[in-house]
C-alpha positions as CSV (number, residue, x, y, z in Angstrom):
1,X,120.0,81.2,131.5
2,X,121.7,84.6,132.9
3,X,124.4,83.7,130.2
4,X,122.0,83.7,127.5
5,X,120.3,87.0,128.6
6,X,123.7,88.7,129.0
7,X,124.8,87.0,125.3
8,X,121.8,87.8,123.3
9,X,121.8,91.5,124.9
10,X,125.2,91.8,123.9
11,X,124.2,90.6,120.4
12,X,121.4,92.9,120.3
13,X,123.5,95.8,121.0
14,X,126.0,95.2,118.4
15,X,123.4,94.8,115.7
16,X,121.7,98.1,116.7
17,X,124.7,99.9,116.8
18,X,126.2,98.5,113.7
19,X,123.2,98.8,111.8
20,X,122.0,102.2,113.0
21,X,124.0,104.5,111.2
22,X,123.1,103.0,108.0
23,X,120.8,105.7,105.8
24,X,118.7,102.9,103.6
25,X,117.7,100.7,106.5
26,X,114.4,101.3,107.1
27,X,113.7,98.5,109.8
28,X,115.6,95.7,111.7
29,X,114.4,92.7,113.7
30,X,116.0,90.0,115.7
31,X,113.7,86.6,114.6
32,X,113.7,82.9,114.7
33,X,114.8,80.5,117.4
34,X,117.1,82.4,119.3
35,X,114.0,84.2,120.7
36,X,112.8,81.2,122.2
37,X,115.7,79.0,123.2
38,X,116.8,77.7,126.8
39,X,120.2,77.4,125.9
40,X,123.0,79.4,126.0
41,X,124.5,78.1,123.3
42,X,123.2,80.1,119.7
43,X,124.0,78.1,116.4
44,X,123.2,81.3,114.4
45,X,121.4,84.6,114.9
46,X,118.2,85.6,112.0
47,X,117.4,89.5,111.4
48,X,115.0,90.8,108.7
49,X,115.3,93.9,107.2
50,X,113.8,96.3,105.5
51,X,115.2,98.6,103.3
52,X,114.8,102.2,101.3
53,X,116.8,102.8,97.9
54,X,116.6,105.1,95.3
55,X,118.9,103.7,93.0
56,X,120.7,100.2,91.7
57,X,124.3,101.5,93.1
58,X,122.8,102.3,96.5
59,X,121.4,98.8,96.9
60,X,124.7,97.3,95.7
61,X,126.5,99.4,97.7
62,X,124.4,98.3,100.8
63,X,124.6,94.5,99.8
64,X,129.0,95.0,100.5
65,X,128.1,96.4,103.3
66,X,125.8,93.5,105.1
67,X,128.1,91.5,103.7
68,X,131.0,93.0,105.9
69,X,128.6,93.4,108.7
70,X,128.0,89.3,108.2
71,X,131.5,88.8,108.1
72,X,132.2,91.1,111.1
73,X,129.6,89.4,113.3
74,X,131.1,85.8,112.6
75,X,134.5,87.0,113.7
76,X,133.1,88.7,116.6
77,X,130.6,85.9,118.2
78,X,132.1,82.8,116.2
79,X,128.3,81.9,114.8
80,X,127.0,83.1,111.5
81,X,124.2,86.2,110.8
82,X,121.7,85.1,108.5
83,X,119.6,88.3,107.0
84,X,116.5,88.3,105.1
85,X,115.9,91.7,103.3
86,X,112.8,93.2,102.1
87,X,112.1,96.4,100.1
88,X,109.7,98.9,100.3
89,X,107.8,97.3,97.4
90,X,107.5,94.0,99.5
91,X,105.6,95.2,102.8
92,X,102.8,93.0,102.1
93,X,105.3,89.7,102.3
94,X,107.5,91.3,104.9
95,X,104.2,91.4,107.8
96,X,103.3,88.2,106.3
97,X,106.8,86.9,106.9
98,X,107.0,88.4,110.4
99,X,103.6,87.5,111.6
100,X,104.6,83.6,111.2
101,X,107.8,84.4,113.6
102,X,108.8,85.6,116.9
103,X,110.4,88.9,116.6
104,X,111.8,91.6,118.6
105,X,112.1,95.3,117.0
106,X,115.6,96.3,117.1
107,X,115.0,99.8,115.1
């Protein structure tokens, strides 16, 4: 279990500092089963965002960088990052979204 803990917190820290720099992001959360499992072993990790843009090239823009930041986190923990992404136009689905899942508030 101490494996886990140590492995998730690592996790944790990598997605807060990778993602906290990043102007449109509005909110990030660490979701799904990972939360709840016994295991140390992690098939994938879930976050849900949400985001602030003003413009069509800004969210582009920020869709190559998740990308990168997907690919990034493969390489680096050899599982894949799954991300759901909602906009300020979608608040009402986002808290309906997270109220059906166990979350953690990573900014």
């Amino acid at each position: 279990m101490e494996k886990q803990i140590s492995k998730l917190e690592e996790m944790k820290g990598w997605l807060v500092s990778t993602f906290s720099h990043i102007a449109i992001l509005d909110e990030l959360y660490l979701i799904g089963s990972i939360l709840n499992s016994q295991s140390s072993i992690f098939n994938d990790i879930d976050i849900v965002q949400k985001i602030k843009f003003q413009n069509y090239s800004e969210l582009k823009s920020y869709g190559e960088t998740v990308n990168k930041i997907k690919s990034d986190f493969n390489e680096k923990f050899k599982i894949p990052l799954h991300v759901t992404t909602f906009t300020q136009n979608e608040l009402n689905e986002l808290y309906q979204f997270m109220s059906k899942n166990s979350y953690i508030k990573l900014l």
